[in-house]
C-alpha positions in Angstrom: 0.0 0.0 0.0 1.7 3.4 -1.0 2.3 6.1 1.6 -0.1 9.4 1.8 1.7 12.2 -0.1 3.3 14.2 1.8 2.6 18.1 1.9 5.6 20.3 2.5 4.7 24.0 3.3 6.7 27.0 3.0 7.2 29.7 5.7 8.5 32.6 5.8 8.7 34.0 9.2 12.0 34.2 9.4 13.1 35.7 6.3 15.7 39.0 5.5 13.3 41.0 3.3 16.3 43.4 2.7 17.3 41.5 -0.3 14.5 40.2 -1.8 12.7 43.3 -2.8 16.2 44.8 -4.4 16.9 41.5 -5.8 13.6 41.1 -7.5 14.0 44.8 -9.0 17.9 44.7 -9.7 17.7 41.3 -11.2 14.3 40.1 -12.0 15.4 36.8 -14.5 17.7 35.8 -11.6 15.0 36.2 -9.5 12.0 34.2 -11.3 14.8 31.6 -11.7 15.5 30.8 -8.2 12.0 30.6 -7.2 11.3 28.5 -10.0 13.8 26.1 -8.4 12.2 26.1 -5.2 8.9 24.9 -7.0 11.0 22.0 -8.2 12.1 21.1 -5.1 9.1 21.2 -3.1 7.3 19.2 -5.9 10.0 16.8 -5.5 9.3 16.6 -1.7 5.7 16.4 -2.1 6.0 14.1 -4.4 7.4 11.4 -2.2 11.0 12.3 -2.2 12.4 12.0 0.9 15.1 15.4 1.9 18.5 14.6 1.1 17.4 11.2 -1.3 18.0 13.5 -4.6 20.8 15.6 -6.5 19.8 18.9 -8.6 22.6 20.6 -9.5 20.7 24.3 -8.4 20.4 23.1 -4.9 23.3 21.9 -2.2 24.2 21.9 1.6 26.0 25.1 3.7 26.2 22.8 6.4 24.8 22.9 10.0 20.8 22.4 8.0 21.3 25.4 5.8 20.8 25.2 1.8 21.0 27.0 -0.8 18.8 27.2 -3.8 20.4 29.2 -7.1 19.4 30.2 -10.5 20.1 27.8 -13.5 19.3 28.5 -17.0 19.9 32.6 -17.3 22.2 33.5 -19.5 25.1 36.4 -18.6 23.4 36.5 -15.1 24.4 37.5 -11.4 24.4 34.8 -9.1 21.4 35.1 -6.5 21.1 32.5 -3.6 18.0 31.3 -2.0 19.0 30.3 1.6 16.2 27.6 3.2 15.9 25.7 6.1 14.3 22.4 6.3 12.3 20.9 9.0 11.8 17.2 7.7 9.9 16.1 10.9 7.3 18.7 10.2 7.4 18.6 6.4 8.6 22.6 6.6 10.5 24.2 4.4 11.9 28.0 5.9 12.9 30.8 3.7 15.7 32.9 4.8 17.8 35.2 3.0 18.5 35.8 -0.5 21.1 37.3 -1.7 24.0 37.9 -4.3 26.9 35.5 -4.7 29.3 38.4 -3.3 32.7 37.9 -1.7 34.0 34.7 0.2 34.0 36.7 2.8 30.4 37.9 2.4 29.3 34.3 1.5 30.9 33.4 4.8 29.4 35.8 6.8 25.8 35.4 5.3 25.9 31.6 6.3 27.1 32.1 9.6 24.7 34.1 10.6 22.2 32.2 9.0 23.4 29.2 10.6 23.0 30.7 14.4 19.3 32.0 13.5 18.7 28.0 12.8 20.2 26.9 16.0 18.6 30.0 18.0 15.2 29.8 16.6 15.8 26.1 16.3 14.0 25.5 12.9 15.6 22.4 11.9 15.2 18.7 13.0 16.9 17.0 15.8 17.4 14.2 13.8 20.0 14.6 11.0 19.0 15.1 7.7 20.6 12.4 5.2 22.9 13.6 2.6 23.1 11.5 -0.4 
């Protein structure tokens, strides 16, 4: 007998509006791009797909339950980064940040502080997500 489809839901009450209003002005292909990867991925989750038990090339691990989500398919573009948290226990997906690629050093700093709202608000699991 198959398993009930799951139904992930996003939330966004943790999100950095700073950048997404900018970002979707400054950069609008970029923009539809990332979120049309998030569409992707959440069909994929509520399609069966269990977190971690796929590989799209727009979407990989910050460590410490952060992701990223970026833009494929846009030509000459500036790379924009969706940051999510997922909360596989409770089928949740968070929205975060986005932002441009930027300096290592801003990269670094951006998933830092990311990474300490995750732990602070405690958004993620307590059981480890896989990564395949």
């Amino acid at each position: 007998m198959p398993s009930p489809p799951i139904s992930w839901t996003l939330n966004s009450d943790f999100v950095e509006s700073r950048g997404f209003k900018q970002i979707r002005q400054s950069h609008p292909r970029e923009f539809a791009s990332v979120f049309s990867n998030l569409s992707k991925l959440m069909a994929l989750l509520n399609g069966g797909s269990k977190f971690g038990s796929f590989k799209v090339g727009f979407f990989r691990s910050e460590g410490k339950d952060l992701y990223r989500i970026g833009q494929t398919g846009v030509k000459n573009a500036q790379e924009i980064r969706l940051y999510i948290c997922p909360n596989a226990e409770k089928s949740i997906m968070f929205l975060l940040a986005l932002g441009t690629k930027g300096t290592k050093k801003e990269q670094n700093t951006d998933i830092v502080r990311l990474q300490a709202l995750i732990r602070k608000q405690k958004l993620s699991t307590d059981t480890p997500i896989s990564k395949k």
